[in-house]
N, C-alpha and C positions, 0 to 999 in steps of 0.2 A: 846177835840180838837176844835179848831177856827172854825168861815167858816162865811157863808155869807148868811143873812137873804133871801134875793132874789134869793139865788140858790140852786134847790132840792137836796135833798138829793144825794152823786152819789150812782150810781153802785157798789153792792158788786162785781159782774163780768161781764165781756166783753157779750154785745148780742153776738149769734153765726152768722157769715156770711163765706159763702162759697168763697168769695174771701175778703180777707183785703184791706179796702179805703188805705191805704199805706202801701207799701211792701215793707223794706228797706234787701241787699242781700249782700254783704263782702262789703259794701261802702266806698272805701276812696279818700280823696281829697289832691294832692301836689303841691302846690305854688315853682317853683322850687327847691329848697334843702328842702323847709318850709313842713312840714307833717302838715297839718291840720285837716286830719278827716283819722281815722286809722282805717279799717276793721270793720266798721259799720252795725251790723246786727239787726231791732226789724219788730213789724209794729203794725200797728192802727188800729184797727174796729171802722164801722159807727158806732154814741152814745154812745161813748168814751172820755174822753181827756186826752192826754198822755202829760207830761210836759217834759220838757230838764230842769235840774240844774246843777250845778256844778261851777267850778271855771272858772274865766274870761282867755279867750282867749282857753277855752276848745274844741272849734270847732265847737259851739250849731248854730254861725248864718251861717255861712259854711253850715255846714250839712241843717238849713231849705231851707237856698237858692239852694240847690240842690235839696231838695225835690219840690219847686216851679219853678224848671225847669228854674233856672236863670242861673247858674253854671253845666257844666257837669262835672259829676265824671271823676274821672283821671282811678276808675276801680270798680266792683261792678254793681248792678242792681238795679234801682228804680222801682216802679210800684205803677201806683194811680189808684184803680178799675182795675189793668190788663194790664195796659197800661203802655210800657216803656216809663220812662219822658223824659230820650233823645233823643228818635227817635219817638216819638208820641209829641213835644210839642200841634202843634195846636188840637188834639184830649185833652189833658191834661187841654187847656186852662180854657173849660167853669169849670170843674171839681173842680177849686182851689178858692181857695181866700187869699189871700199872703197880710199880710200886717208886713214891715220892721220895723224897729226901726226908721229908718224918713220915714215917709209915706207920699208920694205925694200928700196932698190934695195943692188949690189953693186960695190960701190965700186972692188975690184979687174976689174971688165969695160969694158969699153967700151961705149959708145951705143948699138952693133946688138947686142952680145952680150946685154945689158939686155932690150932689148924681143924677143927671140927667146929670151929662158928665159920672161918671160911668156906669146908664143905658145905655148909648147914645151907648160907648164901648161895651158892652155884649149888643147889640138890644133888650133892653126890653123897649116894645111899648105900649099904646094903656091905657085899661082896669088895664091892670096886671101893667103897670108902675104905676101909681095913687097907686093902692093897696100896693107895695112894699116901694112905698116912705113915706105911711100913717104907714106903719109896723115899718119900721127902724128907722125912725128918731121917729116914737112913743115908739118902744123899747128905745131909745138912750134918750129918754126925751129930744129932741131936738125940737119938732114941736111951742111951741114957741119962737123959736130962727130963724126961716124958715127963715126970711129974713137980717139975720147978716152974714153980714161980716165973713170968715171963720179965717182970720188973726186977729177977733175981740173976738173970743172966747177965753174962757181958757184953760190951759194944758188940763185937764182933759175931756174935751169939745170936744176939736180938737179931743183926740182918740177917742172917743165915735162916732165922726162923720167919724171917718176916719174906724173903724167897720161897723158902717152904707152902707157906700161905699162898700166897700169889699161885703160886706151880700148881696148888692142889684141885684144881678144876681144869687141868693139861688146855691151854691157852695157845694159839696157834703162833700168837704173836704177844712175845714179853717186851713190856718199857721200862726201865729202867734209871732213875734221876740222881746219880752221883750213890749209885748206894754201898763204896766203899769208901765214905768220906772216913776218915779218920778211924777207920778199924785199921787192928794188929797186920803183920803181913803174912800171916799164917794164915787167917782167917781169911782174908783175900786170894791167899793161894787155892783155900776150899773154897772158894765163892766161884774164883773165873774156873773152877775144876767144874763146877753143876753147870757154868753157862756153855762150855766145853761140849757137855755130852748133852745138853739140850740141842744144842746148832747140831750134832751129829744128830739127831734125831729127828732133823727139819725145821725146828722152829726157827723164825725169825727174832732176831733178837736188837734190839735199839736203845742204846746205852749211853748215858753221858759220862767223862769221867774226869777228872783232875789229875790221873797219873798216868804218862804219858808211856810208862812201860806195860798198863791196862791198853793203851789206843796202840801199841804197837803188836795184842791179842785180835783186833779187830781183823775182817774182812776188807771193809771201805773207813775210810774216815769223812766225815763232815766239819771240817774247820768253819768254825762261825767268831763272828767279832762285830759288833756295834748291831746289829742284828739281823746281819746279811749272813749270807753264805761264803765265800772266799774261795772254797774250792772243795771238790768230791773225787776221792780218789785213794789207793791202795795205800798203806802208808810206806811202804817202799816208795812209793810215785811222792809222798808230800816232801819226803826226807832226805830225796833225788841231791847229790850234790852238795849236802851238809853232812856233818860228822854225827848227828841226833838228830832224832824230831822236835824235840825242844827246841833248839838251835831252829831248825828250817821253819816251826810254826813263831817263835820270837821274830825273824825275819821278815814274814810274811803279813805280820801284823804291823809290824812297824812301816814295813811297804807302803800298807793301805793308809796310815796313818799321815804317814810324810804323805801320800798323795792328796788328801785330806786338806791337811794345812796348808798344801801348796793351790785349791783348787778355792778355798774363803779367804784366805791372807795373803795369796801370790806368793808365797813365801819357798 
């Protein structure tokens, strides 16, 4: 199986915690006629990473945007450490770290000015700011880059700094939305290296991905399609009796699919 020199080995299983960093409960989301996210049930423990795959427009950034309290569910229940996310955001806030497929960094600052508007955002002062921005941008192999341009970096560059950001208020629980879309695979080797030693560190971590040798770094996978769920389970378990998980999740879609047209066209 593939993986990534810089990240530990995972978890054959979940640590045990008495409450789940995210608790998702019949979650669905409706864009008016549009079903986007259909009776959505899993959840995440701290030092974990749970991945979303599946096929495009399956519901994966939907469902994280809900989970980061951007979108409220149409019905169902979130909870991050216990706390419902739509009537709890500002308790929710310090708790998260959400970064999108465009992630808001600012193009005209530089490296430290970046990650010191996000401390600036979560009040990290003093002692522990210094420390936190020696950490991240030292994870990110960014420190000699401190004083570039953030619209001066590369693909690969930006999300490493735009993680940085996110991390710099230590978040119990990271989201993450495809954020190795179309970076180098160096930089992805550095990327799943930080998510590596964050899960050794306890955080919970919930990540979408496109590259099915990222969902074979996972803890669980979440295979989603048309905006259901399909199945939650180890990716050893999804891959069970195919030669790839490509192969078993191609399968698996198409399953649902033929079951689909055989259940409106009798076909």
């Amino acid at each position: 199986m593939p993986g990534y020199a810089n990240n530990p080995p995972r978890n054959s299983h979940f640590p045990q915690a008495e409450v789940p960093a995210v608790h998702l409960q019949d979650v669905s989301k409706h864009f008016g006629s549009i079903e986007a996210v259909n009776h959505v049930s899993f959840h995440v423990v701290g030092g974990s990473i749970v991945g979303l795959v599946g096929s495009d427009g399956a519901g994966k950034s939907t469902l994280l945007r809900m989970i980061a309290a951007m979108v409220r569910p149409s019905s169902g229940t979130i909870q991050i450490h216990g706390l419902d996310a739509a009537s709890h955001k500002t308790g929710i806030k310090p708790l998260i770290g959400y970064m999108p497929q465009r992630f808001g960094l600012y193009l005209d600052l530089t490296v430290e000015e970046n990650i010191e508007f996000f401390m600036d955002v979560f009040g990290v002062f003093g002692a522990e700011r210094a420390k936190r921005k020696e950490r991240y941008l030292g994870f990110s192999n960014l420190l000699p880059f401190i004083d570039r341009l953030a619209g001066a970096l590369s693909g690969g560059m930006k999300q490493k700094l735009g993680l940085a950001c996110v991390l710099a208020h230590e978040p119990k629980v990271l989201i993450l939305d495809e954020p190795t879309n179309g970076v180098d695979p160096v930089s992805r080797q550095e990327f799943w290296g930080i998510l590596g030693q964050m899960r050794q560190e306890g955080m919970a971590i919930l990540i979408s991905t496109a590259y099915l040798d990222e969902g074979e770094q996972c803890d669980q996978l979440v295979l989603m399609h048309k905006s259901r769920v399909l199945e939650v389970a180890t990716p050893e378990a999804v891959q069970s009796h195919y030669s790839s998980l490509e192969e078993a999740m191609i399968h698996r879609i198409q399953e649902v699919d033929e079951g689909l047209m055989h259940e409106q066209f009798g076909l």
